[in-house]
N, C-alpha and C positions, 0 to 999 in steps of 0.2 A: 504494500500500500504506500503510496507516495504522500511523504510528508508536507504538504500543503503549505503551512508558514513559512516551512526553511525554504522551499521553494518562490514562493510568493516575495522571499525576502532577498532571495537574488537576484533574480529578476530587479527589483528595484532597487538594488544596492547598485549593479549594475547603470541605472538609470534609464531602463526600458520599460518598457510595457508589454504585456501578455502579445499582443497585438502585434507587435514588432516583433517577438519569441517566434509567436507564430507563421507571421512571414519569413523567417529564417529559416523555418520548418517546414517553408512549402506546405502549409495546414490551414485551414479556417479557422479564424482566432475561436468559433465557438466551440470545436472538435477538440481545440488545446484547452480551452477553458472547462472544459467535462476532465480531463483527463488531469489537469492540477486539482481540481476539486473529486479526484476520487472516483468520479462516476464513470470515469472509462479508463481504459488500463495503455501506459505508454508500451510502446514497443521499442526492444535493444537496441535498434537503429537510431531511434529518435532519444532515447536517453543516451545514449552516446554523442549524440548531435550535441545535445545540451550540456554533456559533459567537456568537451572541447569549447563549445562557444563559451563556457563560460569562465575553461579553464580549472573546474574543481578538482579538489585534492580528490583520491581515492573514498576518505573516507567521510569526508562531505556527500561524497557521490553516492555513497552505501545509507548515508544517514536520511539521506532525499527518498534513494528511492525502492530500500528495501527495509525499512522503520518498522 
């Protein structure tokens, strides 16, 4: 299950928007917005995406998105 806050907090630490995440995602920001909020499940592909775009450590990356 993907940790929502620590997600949510990158995203804006970063200085982006869901919206913008998703456009890097090649995704519909509403598809990505089910999918930080739980209701849909990311796939390896795309959480790897967001693990380079954002740069996280490993274990950032495990806290995200295997919590």
């Amino acid at each position: 299950m993907t940790n929502t806050p620590m997600l949510k907090g990158v995203i804006v630490s970063h200085g982006e928007t869901q919206t913008q995440l998703a456009e890097i995602l090649n995704m519909n920001p509403t598809t990505l917005n089910q999918k930080v909020n739980g209701r849909a499940r990311f796939y390896d592909d795309e959480m790897l995406a967001i693990k380079n775009h954002y740069n996280l450590t490993a274990e950032d990356f495990c806290n995200i998105f295997f919590a």
